[in-house]
C-alpha positions as CSV (number, residue, x, y, z in Angstrom):
1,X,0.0,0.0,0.0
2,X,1.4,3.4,-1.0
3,X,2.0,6.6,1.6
4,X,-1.3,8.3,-0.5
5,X,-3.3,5.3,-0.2
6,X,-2.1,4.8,3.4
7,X,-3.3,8.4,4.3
8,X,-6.7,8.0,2.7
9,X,-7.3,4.8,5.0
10,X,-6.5,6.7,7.8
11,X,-8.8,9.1,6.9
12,X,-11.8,7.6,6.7
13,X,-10.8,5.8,10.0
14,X,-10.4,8.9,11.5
15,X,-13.8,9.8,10.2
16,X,-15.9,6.8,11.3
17,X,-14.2,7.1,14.5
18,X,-15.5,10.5,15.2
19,X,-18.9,9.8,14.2
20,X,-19.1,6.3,16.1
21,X,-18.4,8.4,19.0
22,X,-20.9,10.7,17.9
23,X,-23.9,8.9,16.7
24,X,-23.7,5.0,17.5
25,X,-24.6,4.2,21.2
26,X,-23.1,0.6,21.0
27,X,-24.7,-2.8,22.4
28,X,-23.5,-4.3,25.8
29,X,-20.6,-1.9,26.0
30,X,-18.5,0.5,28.5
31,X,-19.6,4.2,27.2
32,X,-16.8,5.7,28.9
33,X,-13.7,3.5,26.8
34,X,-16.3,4.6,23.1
35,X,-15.4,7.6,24.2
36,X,-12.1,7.7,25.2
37,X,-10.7,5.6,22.5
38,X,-13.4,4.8,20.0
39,X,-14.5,1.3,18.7
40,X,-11.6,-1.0,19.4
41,X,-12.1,-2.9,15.7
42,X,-14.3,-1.5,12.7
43,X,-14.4,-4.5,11.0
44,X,-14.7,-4.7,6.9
45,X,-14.0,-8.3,6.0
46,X,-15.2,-11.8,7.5
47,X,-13.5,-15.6,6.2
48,X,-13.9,-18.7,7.8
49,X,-12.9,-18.1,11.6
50,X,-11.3,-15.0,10.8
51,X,-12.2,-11.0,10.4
52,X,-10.1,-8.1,9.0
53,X,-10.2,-4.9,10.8
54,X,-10.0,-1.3,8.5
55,X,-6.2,-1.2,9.3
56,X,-5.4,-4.7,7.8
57,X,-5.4,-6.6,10.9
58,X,-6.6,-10.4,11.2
59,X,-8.0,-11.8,14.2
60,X,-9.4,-15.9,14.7
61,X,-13.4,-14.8,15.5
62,X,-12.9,-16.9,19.1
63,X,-16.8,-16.5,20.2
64,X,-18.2,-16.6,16.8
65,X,-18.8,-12.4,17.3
66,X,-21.7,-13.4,19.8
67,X,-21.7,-17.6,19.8
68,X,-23.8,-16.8,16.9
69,X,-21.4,-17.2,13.9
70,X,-21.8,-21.4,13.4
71,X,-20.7,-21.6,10.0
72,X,-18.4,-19.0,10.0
73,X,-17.6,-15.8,7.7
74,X,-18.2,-15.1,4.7
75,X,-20.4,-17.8,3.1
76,X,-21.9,-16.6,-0.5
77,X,-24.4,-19.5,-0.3
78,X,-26.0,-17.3,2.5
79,X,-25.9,-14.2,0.4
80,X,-27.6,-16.2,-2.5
81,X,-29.9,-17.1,-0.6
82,X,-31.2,-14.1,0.7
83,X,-30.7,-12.0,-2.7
84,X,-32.9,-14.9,-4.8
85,X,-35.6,-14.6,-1.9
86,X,-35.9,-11.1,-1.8
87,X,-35.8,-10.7,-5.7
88,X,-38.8,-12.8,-5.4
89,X,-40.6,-11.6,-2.5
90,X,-38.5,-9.5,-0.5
91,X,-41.4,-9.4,2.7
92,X,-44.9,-10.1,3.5
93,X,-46.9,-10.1,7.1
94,X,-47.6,-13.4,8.6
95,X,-50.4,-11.6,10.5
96,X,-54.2,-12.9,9.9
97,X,-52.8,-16.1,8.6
98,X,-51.0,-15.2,5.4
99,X,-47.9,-17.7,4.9
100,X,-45.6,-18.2,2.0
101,X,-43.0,-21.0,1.7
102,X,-40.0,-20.4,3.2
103,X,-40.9,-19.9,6.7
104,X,-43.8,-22.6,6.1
105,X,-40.5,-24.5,4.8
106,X,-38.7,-23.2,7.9
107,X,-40.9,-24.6,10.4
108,X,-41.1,-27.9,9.3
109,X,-37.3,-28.2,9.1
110,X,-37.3,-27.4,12.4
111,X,-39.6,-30.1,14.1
112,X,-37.6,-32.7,12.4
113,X,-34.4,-31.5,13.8
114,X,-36.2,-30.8,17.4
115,X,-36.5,-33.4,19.9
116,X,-39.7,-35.6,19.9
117,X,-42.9,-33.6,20.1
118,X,-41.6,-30.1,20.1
119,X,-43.1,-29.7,16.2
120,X,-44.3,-25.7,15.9
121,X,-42.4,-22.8,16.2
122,X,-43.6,-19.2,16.5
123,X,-40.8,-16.9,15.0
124,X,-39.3,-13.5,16.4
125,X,-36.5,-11.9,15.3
126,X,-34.0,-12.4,18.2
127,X,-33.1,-14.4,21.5
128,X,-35.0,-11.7,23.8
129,X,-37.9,-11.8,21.8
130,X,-37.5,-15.7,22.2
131,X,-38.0,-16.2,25.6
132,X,-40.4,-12.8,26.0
133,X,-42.7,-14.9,23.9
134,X,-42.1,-17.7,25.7
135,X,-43.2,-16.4,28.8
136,X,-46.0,-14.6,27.1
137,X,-47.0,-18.1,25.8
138,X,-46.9,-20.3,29.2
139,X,-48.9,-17.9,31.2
140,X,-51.2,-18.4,27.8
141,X,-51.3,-21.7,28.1
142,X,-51.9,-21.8,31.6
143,X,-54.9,-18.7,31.7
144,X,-56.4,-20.9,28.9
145,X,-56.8,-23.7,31.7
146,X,-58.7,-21.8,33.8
147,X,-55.3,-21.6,36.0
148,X,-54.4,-17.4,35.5
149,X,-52.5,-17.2,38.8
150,X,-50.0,-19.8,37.4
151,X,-47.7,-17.0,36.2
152,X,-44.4,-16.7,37.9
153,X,-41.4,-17.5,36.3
154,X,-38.3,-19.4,38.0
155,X,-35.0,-19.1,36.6
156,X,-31.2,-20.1,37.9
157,X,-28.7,-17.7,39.2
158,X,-25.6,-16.8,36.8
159,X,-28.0,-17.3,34.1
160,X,-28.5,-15.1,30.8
161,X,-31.6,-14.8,28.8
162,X,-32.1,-11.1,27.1
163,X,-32.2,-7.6,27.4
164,X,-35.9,-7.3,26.5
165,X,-38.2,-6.9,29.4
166,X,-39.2,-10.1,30.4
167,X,-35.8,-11.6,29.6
168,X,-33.7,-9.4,31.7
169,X,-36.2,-10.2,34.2
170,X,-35.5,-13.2,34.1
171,X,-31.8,-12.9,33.8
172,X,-30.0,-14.1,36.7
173,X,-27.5,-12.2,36.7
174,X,-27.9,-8.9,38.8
175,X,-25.8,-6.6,36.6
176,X,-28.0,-6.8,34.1
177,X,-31.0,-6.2,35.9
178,X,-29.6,-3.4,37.5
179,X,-29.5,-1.5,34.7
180,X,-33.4,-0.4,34.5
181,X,-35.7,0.2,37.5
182,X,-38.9,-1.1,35.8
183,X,-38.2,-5.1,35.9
184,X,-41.5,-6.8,35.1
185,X,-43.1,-8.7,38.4
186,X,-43.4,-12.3,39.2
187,X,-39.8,-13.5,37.8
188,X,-37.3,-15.4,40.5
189,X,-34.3,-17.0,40.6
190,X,-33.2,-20.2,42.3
191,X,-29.7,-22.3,43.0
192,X,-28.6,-25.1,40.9
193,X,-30.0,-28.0,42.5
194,X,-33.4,-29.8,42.5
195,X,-33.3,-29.2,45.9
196,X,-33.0,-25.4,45.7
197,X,-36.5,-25.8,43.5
198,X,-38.4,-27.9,45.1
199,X,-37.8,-25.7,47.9
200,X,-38.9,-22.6,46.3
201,X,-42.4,-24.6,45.1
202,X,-43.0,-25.6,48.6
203,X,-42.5,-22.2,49.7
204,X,-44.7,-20.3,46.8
205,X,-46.8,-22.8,46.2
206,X,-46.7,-24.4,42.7
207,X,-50.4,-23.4,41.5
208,X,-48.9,-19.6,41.5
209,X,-45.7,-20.9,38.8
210,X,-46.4,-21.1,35.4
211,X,-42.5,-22.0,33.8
212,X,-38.7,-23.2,35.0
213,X,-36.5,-21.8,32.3
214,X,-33.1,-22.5,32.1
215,X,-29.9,-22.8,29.3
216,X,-28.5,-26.3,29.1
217,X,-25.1,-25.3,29.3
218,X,-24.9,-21.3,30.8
219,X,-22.8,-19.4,28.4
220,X,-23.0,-15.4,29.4
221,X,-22.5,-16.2,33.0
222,X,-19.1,-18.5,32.0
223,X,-19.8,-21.4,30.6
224,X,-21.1,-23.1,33.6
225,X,-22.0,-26.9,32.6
226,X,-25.2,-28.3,34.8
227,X,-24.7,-30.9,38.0
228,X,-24.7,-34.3,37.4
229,X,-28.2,-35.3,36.5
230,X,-29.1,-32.3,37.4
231,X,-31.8,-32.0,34.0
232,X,-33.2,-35.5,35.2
233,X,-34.4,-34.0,38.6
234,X,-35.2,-30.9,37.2
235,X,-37.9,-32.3,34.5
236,X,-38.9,-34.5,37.1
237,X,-40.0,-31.9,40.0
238,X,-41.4,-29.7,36.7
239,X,-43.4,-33.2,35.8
240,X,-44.5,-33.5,39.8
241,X,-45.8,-30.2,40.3
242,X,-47.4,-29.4,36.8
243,X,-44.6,-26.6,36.3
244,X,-43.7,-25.9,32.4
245,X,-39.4,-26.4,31.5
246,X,-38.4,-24.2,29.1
247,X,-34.8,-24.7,27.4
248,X,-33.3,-21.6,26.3
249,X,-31.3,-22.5,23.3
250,X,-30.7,-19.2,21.9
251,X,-26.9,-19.8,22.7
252,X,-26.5,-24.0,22.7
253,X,-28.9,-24.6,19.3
254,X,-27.9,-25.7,16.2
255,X,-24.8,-27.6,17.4
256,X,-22.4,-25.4,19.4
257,X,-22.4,-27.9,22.1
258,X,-21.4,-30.9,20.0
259,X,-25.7,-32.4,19.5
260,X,-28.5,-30.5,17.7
261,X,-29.9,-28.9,20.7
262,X,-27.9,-28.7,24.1
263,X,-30.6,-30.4,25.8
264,X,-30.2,-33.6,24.3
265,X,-26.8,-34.1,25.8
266,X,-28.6,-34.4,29.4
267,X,-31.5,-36.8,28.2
268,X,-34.7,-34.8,28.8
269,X,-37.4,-33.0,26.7
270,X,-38.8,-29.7,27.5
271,X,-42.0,-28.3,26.6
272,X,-40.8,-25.0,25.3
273,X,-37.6,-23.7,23.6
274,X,-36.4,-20.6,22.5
275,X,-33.8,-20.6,20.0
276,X,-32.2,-17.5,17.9
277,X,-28.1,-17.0,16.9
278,X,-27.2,-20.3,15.2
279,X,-30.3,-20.6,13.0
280,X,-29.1,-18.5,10.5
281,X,-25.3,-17.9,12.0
282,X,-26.1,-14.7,12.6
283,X,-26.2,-13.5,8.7
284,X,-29.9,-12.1,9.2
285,X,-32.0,-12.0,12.4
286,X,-34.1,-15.0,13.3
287,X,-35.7,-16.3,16.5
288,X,-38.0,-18.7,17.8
289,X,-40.2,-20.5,20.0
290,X,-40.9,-24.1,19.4
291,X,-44.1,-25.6,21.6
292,X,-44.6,-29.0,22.5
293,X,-47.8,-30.9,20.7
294,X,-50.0,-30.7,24.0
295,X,-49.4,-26.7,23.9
296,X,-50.2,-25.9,20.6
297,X,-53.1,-28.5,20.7
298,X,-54.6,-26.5,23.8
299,X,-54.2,-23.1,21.5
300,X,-55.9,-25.0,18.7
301,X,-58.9,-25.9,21.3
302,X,-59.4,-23.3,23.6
303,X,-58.1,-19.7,21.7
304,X,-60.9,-18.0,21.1
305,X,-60.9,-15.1,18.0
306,X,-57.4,-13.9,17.6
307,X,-54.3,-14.9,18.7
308,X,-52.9,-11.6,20.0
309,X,-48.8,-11.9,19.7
310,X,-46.9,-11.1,16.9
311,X,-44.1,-9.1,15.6
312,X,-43.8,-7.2,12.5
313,X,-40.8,-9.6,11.4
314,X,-41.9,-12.6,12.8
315,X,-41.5,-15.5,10.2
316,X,-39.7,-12.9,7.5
317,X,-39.7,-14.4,3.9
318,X,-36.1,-13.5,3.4
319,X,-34.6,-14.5,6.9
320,X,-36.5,-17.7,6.4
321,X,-34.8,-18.5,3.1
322,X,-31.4,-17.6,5.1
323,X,-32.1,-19.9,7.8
324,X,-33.2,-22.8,5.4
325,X,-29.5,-22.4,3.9
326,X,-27.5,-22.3,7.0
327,X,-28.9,-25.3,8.1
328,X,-28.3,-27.0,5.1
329,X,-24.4,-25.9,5.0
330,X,-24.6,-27.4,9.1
331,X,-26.3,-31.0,7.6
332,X,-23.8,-31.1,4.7
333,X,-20.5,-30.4,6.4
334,X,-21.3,-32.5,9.3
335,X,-20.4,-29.0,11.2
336,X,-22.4,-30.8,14.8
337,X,-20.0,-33.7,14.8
338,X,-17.4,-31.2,14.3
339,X,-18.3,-29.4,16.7
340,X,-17.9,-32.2,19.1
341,X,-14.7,-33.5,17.9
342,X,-13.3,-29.9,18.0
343,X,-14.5,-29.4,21.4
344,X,-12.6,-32.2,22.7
345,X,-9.5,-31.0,21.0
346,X,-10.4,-27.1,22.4
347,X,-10.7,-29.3,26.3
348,X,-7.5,-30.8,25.8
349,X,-5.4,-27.9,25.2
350,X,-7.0,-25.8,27.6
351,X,-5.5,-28.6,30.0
352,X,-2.4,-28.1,28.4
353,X,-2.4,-24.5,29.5
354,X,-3.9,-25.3,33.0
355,X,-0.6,-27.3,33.5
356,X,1.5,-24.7,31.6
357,X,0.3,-21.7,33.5
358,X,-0.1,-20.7,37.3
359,X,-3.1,-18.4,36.8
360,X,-5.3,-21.1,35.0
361,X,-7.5,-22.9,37.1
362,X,-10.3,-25.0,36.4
363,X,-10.9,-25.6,32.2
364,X,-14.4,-26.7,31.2
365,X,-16.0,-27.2,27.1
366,X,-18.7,-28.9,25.8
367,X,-18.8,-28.8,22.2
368,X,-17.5,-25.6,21.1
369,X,-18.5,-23.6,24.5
370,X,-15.6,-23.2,26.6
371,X,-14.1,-21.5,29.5
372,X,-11.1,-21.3,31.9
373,X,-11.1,-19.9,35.0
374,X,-8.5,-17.0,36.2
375,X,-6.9,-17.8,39.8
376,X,-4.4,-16.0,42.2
377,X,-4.2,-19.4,43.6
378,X,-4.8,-23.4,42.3
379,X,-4.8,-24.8,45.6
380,X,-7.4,-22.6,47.5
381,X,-8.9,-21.1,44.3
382,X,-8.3,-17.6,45.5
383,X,-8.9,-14.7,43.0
384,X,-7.0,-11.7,42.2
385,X,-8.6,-8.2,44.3
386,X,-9.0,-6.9,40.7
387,X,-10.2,-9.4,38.2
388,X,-7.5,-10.8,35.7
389,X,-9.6,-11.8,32.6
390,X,-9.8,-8.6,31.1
391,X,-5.7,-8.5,31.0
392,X,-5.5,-11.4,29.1
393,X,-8.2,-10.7,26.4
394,X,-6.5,-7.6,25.6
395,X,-2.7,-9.3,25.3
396,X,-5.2,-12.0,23.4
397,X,-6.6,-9.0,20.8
398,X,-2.8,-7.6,20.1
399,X,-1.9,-11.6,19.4
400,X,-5.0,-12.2,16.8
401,X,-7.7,-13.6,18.8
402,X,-10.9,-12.1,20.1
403,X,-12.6,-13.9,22.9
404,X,-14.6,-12.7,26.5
405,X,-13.6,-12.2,30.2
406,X,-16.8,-12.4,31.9
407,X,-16.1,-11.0,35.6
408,X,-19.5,-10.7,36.9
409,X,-20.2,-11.2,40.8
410,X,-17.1,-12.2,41.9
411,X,-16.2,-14.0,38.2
412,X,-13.1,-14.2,36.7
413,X,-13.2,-16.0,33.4
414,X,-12.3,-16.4,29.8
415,X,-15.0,-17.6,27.7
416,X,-14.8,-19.4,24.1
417,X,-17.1,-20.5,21.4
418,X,-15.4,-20.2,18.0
419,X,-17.1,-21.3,14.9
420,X,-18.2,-24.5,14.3
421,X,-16.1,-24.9,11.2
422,X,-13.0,-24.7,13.3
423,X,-10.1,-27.2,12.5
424,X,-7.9,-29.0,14.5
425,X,-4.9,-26.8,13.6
426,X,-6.9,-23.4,13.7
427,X,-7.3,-25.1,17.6
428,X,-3.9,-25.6,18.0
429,X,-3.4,-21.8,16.9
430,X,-6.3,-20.1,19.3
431,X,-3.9,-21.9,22.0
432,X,-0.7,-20.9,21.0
433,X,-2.3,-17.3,21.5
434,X,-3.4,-18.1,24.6
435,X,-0.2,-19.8,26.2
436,X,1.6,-16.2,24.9
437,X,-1.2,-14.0,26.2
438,X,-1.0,-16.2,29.6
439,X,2.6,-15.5,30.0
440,X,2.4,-12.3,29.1
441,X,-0.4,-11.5,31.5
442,X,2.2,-14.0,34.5
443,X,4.6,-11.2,34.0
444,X,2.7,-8.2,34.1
445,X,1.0,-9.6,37.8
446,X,4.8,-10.5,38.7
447,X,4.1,-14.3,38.7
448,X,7.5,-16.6,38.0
């Protein structure tokens, strides 16, 4: 590249740094750092596992941007798709029971992919809208019964499920709550036990709880894999006190933890899931909430006149057609399998660096979710007074990999989900990384 050229890059950078500051109030980010030093990447270019940054710089895509990348960057098939869909019918309302193929296409994809009986989907546009509607649709279900004060919704602590009303009501994770003063009533949160439920029926009384939602594997809050069992006793108590169990897949669907859906790894079926990110890998926004038979059959019975939830977008032609393609590429490239085998090689060299580094404690993965925890001290597990995590994702970023460092209450983790297309020696690679940004880090906190 040439001095002119050179200068004219800079430019423009220059330029869309002033007005990102200006105009963009960015997702899920610290205000303060915008300001101070603009948007750390404006990314222009997307391959495989990779993106390229404005300056020229190339970075391995460690949490598939948010674990929603699946079949990585820069697939034309997706592009095709959408452009031939929208040439032929770019949108049209699902509203008052008009349809047209692809999302009537969509939908029966999905109940073949979906574990037994969970066979209709209602479509949103996003994770938060997911599990809004899902909550909208089991206190539904449950009014419809004659049983309106069965309307409280029980979620676990450290766990994630929106920014929407409802979902960051039922987000377990007080940050994120703490954030608005008008949370909607009736939402709780429990331990990660049976034990810790059951208790909470007993004490509320299970006639006033419509839903237990939970994700299979919690991936915002760091990757925290479920007790042993712990699904079998929690479909079980939902079974004994006629309690609904919704899975939030938004995060674990479409094969980031090594099987279709996360919950099949733990050998139960839920009644509702919500599902969003992987179902079109991010390259147009799509959500969903797939109901068992027995719901959907009470809707069909007892919903009298209109059914009064929708969204503009719900069900979009276009999206549709995207989704329909991305799940394709996922069934021809064997990309769940993949994501299994690469998980396991992900596990094993995160226990490389456990034994290679003083600071990294316990290492967990399933599939392509991953984490390692951030320690002062093995032994006792004691944490650093400020949290470490954040040091070693930014010596990560100046190596050429983007991943998280979730530190919330008391947390002090790295967190990983790179695309399921991921090889064995792009694996090796996102370690090497690692084991440099470690030591680096080891040095900086005057650890020998």
């Amino acid at each position: 590249m040439n001095i002119a050229v050179e200068e004219s890059v800079q430019e423009t950078i220059n330029e869309l740094v002033e007005l990102d500051k200006k105009h963009f109030l960015h997702p899920t980010s610290s205000i303060k750092q915008q300001q101070e030093q603009g948007p750390a990447f404006i990314f222009t270019e997307g391959e495989g596992i990779y993106l390229k940054d404005m300056n020229g710089k190339t970075v391995i895509d460690g949490l598939s941007s948010l674990w929603n990348v699946n079949i990585g960057h820069g697939r034309e098939e997706l592009g095709q798709a959408a452009m031939e869909q929208m040439t032929k019918l770019g949108f049209s309302s699902c509203f008052a029971t008009f349809s047209h193929e692809s999302a009537i296409r969509l939908a029966a994809k999905i109940a073949e992919l979906t574990p037994e009986g969970l066979n209709t989907i209602f479509f949103t546009s996003g994770g938060s809208e997911s599990n809004d509607t899902a909550f909208k649709l089991v206190r539904n279900y449950w009014k419809l019964q004659g049983k309106p004060e069965k309307k409280k919704i029980v979620s676990r602590r450290q766990s994630y499920h929106g920014v929407a009303m409802g979902a960051t009501s039922a987000t377990g994770l007080k940050p994120f709550r703490d954030f608005t003063t008008s949370l909607a009533p009736d939402f709780y949160y429990v331990e990660s036990t049976g034990e810790a439920l059951r208790a909470f029926i007993e004490a509320e009384g299970a006639d006033t709880i419509a839903a237990f939602i939970s994700e299979p594997v919690q991936g915002t809050g760091g990757v925290h894999l479920p007790p042993q069992d712990y699904f079998k006793e929690i479909r079980s108590i939902c079974d004994e006190y006629d309690i609904l169990f919704i899975a939030d897949e938004v995060i674990t669907g479409f094969g980031r933890t090594g099987t279709y859906f996360g919950i099949e790894q733990f050998g139960v079926i839920p009644d509702v899931m919500s599902v969003a990110k992987g179902i079109t890998s991010g390259y147009a926004p799509l959500g969903g909430v797939i109901i068992s038979e027995k719901i959907h059959q009470e809707l069909i019975d007892k919903t009298e006149g209109m059914f009064m939830h929708g969204y503009t977008y719900s069900g979009h032609p276009m999206v549709c057609a995207v989704a329909l393609k991305n799940i394709e590429i996922i069934e021809q490239e064997n990309l769940v399998e993949n994501s299994k085998l690469m998980g396991e090689e992900m596990l094993k060299g995160f226990k490389w660096l456990q034994q290679e580094h003083k600071i990294a404690g316990e290492v967990r993965a399933l599939g392509l979710m991953g984490a390692i925890e951030i320690v002062k001290d093995k032994k006792t597990n004691e944490r650093f007074a400020e949290p470490a995590a954040p040091l070693v994702v930014e010596e990560s970023m100046k190596r050429g990999l983007i991943h998280r460092g979730v530190i919330y209450e008391g947390a002090d983790t790295l967190i990983f989900a790179p695309p399921l297309i991921i090889n064995k020696e792009e694996i090796n690679k996102m370690i090497e990384i690692l084991d440099d940004a470690l030591t680096a880090v080891e040095k900086k906190l005057g650890i020998k």
